[in-house]
C-alpha positions as CSV (number, residue, x, y, z in Angstrom):
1,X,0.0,0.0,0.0
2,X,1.6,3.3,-1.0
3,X,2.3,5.9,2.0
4,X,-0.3,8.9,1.5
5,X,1.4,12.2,0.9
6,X,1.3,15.0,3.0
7,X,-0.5,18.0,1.5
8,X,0.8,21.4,1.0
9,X,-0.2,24.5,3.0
10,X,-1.9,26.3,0.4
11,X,-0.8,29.9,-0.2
12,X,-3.1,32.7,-0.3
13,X,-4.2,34.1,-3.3
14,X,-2.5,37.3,-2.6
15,X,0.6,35.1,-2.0
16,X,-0.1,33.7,-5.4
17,X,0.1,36.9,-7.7
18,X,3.6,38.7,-8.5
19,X,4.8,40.8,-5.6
20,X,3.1,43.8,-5.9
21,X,4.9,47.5,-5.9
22,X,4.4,49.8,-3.5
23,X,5.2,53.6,-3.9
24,X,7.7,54.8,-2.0
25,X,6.4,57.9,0.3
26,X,7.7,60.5,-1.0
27,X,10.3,62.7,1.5
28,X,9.8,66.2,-0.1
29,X,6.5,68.3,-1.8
30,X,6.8,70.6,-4.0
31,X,4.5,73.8,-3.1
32,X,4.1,77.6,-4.2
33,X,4.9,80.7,-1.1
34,X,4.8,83.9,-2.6
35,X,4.8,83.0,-6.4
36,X,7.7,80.9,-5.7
37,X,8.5,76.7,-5.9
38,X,9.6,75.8,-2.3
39,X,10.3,72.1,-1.1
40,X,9.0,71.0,2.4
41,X,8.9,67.4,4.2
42,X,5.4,65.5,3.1
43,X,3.4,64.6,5.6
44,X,3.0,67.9,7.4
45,X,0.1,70.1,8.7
46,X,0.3,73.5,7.9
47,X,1.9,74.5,11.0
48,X,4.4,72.6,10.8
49,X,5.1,73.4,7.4
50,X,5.3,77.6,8.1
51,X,7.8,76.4,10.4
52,X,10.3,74.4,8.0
53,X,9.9,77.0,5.9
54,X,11.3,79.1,8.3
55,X,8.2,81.1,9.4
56,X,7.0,82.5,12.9
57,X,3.4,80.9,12.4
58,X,2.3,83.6,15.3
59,X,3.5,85.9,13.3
60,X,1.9,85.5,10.1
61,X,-1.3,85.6,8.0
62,X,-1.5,82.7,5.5
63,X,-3.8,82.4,2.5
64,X,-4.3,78.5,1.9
65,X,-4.7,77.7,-2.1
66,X,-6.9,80.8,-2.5
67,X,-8.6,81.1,1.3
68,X,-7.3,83.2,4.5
69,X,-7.0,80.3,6.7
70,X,-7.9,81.2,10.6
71,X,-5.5,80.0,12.4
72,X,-7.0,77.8,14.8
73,X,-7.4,75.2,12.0
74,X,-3.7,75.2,10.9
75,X,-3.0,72.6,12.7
76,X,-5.3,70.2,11.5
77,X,-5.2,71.2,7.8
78,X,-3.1,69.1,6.0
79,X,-0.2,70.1,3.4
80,X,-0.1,68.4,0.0
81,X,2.3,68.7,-3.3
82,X,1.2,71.5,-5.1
83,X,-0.5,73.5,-2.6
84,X,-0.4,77.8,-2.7
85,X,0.6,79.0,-0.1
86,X,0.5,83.4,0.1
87,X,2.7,84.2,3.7
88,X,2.4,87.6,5.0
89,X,4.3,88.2,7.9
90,X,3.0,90.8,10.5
91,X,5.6,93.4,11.6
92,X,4.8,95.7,14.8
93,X,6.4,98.9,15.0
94,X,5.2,102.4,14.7
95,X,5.1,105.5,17.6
């Protein structure tokens, strides 16, 4: 009598197919402040974006692709490639 054969684990269908590519995240957007192509890391809020751009967010007025965004949502408003960004910094002085 012939031994039975052990069965294979079966692979998931997933497992089946080619590998598939994933996109590496990209490090760097591209964006617009003040008419001009600036870099900045992905993944940031706008917040933190004034800031690696080398702003004073409390000391700035920003208009968001087109809108004066308050500030109280500049944290939660999330940068992307090819946003425009218009920075207009606020500077005290007079008598």
């Amino acid at each position: 009598m012939a031994e039975p054969q052990k069965a294979e684990p079966q692979k998931a269908e997933s497992q089946m197919d080619e590998p598939q590519k994933v996109e590496p995240q990209k490090v760097e957007i591209q964006l617009r402040v003040n008419g001009e192509p600036r870099s900045c890391g992905a993944g940031l809020n706008l917040d933190q974006a004034l800031e690696r751009l080398g702003y004073r967010p409390q000391l700035v007025v920003v208009e968001f692709n087109g809108t004066i965004l308050p500030r109280s949502r500049w944290s939660e408003q999330p940068v992307v490639e090819s946003d425009v960004l218009e920075v207009v910094t606020i500077v005290g002085g007079g008598s």
